[in-house]
Each structure stands twice: as structure tokens, then as C-alpha cells.
C-alpha positions as CSV (number, residue, x, y, z in Angstrom):
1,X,-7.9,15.2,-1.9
2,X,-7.2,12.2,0.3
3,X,-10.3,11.7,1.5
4,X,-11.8,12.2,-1.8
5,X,-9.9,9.4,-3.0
6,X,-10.8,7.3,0.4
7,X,-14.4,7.6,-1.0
8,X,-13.6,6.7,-4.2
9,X,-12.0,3.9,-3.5
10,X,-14.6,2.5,-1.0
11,X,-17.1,3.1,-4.0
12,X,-14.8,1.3,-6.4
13,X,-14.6,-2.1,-3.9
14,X,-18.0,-1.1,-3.0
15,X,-19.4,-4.4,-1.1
16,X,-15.8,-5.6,-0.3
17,X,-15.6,-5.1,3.4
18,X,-12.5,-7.1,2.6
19,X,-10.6,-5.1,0.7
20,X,-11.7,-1.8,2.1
21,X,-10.4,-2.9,5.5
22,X,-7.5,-3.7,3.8
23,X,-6.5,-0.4,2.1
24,X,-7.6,1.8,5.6
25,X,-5.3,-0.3,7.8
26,X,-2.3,-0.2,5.1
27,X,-3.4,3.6,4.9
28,X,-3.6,3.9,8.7
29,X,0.4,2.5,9.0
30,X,1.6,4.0,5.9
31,X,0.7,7.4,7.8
32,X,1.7,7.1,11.1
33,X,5.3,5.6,10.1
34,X,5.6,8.4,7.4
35,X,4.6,10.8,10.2
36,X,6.9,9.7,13.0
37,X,9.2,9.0,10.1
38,X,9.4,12.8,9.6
39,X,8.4,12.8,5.6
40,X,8.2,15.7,4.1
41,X,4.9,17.0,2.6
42,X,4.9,16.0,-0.7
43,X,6.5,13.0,0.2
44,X,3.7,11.9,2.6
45,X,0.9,12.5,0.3
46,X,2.3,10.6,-2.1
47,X,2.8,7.7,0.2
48,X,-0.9,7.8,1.1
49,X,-2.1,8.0,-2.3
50,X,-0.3,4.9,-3.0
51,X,-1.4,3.5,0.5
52,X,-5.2,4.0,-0.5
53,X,-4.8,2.9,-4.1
54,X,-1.9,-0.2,-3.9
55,X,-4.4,-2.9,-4.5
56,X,-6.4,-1.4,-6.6
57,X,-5.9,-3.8,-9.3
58,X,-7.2,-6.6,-7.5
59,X,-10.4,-6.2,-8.6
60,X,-9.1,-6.2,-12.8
61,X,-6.9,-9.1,-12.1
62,X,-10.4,-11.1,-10.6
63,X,-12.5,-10.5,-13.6
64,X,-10.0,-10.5,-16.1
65,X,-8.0,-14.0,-14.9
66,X,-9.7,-15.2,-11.9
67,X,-6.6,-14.7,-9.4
68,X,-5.4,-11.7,-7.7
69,X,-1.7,-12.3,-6.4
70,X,1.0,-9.5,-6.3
71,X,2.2,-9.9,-10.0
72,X,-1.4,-8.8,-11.4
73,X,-2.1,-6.4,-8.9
74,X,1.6,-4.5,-10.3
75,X,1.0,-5.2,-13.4
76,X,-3.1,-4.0,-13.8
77,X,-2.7,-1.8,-10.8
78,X,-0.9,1.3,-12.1
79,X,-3.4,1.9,-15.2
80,X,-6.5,1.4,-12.9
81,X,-5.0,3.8,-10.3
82,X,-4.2,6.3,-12.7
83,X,-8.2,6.6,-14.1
84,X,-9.2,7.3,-10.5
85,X,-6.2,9.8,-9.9
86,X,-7.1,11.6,-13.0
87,X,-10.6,11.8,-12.5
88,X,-10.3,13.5,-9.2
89,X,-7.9,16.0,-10.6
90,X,-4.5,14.6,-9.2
91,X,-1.1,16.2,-10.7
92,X,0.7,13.7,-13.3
93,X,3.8,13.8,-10.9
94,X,1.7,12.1,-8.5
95,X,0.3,9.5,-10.7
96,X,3.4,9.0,-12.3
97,X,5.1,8.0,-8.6
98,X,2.0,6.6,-7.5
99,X,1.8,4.2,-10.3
100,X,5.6,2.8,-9.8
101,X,5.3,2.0,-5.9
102,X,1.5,0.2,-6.9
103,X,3.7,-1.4,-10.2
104,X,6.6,-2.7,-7.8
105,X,4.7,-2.9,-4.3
106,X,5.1,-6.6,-4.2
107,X,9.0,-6.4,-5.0
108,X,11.3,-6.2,-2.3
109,X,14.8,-6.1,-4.1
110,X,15.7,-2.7,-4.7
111,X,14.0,-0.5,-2.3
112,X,15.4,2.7,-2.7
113,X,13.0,5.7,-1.1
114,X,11.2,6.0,1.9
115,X,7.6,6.1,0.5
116,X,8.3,2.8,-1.3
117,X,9.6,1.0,1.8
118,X,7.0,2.5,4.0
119,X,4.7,1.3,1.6
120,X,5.8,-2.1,1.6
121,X,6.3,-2.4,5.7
122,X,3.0,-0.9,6.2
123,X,1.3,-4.0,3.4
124,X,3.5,-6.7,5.3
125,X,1.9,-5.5,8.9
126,X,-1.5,-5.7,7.7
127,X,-0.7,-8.9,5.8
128,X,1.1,-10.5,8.7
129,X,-2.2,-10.3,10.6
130,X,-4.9,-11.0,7.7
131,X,-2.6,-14.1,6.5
132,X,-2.7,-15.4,10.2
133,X,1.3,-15.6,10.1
134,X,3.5,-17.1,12.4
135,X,6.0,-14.9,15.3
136,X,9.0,-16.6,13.4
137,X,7.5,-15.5,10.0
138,X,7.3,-12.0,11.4
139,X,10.4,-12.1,12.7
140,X,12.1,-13.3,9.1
141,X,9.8,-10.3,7.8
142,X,11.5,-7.5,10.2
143,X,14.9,-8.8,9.7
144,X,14.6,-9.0,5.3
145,X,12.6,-6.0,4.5
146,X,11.6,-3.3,7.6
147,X,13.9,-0.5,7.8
148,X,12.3,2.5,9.2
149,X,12.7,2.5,13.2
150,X,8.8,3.1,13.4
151,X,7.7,0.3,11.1
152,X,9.8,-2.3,13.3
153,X,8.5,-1.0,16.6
154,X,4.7,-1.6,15.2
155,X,5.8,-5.0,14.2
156,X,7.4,-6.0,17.5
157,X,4.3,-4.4,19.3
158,X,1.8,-6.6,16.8
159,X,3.3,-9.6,16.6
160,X,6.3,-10.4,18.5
């Protein structure tokens, strides 16, 4: 089913090298932190669900109000995620938990699971690099929101 959903969302941003290199190197970090971060199953496909599908509402938030910054993408992200996750036959718990990490992925107060904050670290790495960001910015970054032993190391590695 993941890879289904790779597909689809590479059709959905079809022509946006952007944005599909986006989603595969959020996907790419989301799964080897959730990995080394021992998640359980059920857990970890959850997490790369949301990995793949976290921006999805980028593309709403563009044609609907000409911007695309975190607060759209929560807000038109879930409902937009949920079409695709229904039309490939996903289970409603898996939409349902999907569509709260894409709804709060760009809120950092109240982190309380491990596929929401591997979410999140796994965004900031990729966003670190794409946003050209400085080695004291990363290093703000680690110290306020990474948590996982894995997601630090990958930041150090990258940018420190």
C-alpha cells in the first residue's frame, strides 16, 4: 500500500519535481528514524503514510489562496489526504491518525507520540537543507524540537 500511495502522490504533484523530492526525502528520514527507533508495525506505517502525504495540501492552499505556508497545509491537508487514503482502500484508523499528524505537522507544542515527533524531525531535516539554513539555526532546531536519538544524529551528521 505504501508504494501505491508513493505513486499516487507523484501523480497528484505530477510536474512538481519540487514537491515530489520533498515528500521522498521526508519519507526516506521518517523511515529510517522509525526503524532504528524500533516502532512497532502499525506504528511505522502510519508514520509513512503521513510522511508521503504531510504536504499534500500544498497544492489546495496554491489554487485556492495563492500561499502555501504551514497553517493551510494543516488546515486543507487532512481532507485532501483523506480522498487519496480512501480511494486506495486505506482503514479509517489510518486516515483518522494520518489526518491529525498532517492537521498539526507544523505545531511543535505538544508533541506527544513518536510518529508525530518523527514526523516533525524528519520535515525539519529536509527543510533545514531546502531553506539553506544556518549551523546555529540547526542547532536551535535540535536543542527545541528533536528528541529521538536517531533524528539528532542525522542532524549532527547533515548539518553540524
Amino acid at each position: 500500500m505504501i508504494n501505491k500511495l508513493f505513486l499516487e502522490m507523484t501523480s497528484y504533484f505530477k510536474g512538481d519535481q519540487k514537491r515530489i523530492n520533498h515528500f521522498i526525502k521526508v519519507h526516506s528520514f521518517a523511515k529510517l528514524i522509525g526503524e532504528e527507533e524500533n516502532l512497532d508495525k502499525e506504528t511505522m506505517f502510519i508514520l509513512e503514510t503521513s510522511a508521503l502525504t504531510h504536504d499534500i495540501g500544498i497544492k489546495k492552499g496554491e489554487e485556492l489562496y495563492s500561499r502555501n505556508d504551514g497553517k493551510i497545509q494543516e488546515k486543507l491537508g487532512p481532507d485532501e489526504a483523506e480522498k487519496m487514503l480512501r480511494k486506495l482502500n486505506f482503514t479509517d484508523n489510518v486516515i483518522d491518525r494520518v489526518k491529525f499528524l498532517i492537521a498539526h505537522h507544523h505545531t511543535y507544542s505538544n508533541i506527544d507520540s513518536m510518529d508525530y515527533q518523527i514526523l516533525v524531525e524528519s520535515d525539519f531535516l529536509v527543510n533545514i537543507c531546502e531553506d539553506n539554513l544556518s549551523k546555529d539555526s540547526a542547532m536551535k532546531i535540535k536543542e527545541k524540537i528533536f528528541k529521538t536519538q536517531t533524528g539528532k544524529k542525522l542532524l549532527e551528521n547533515l548539518f553540524i
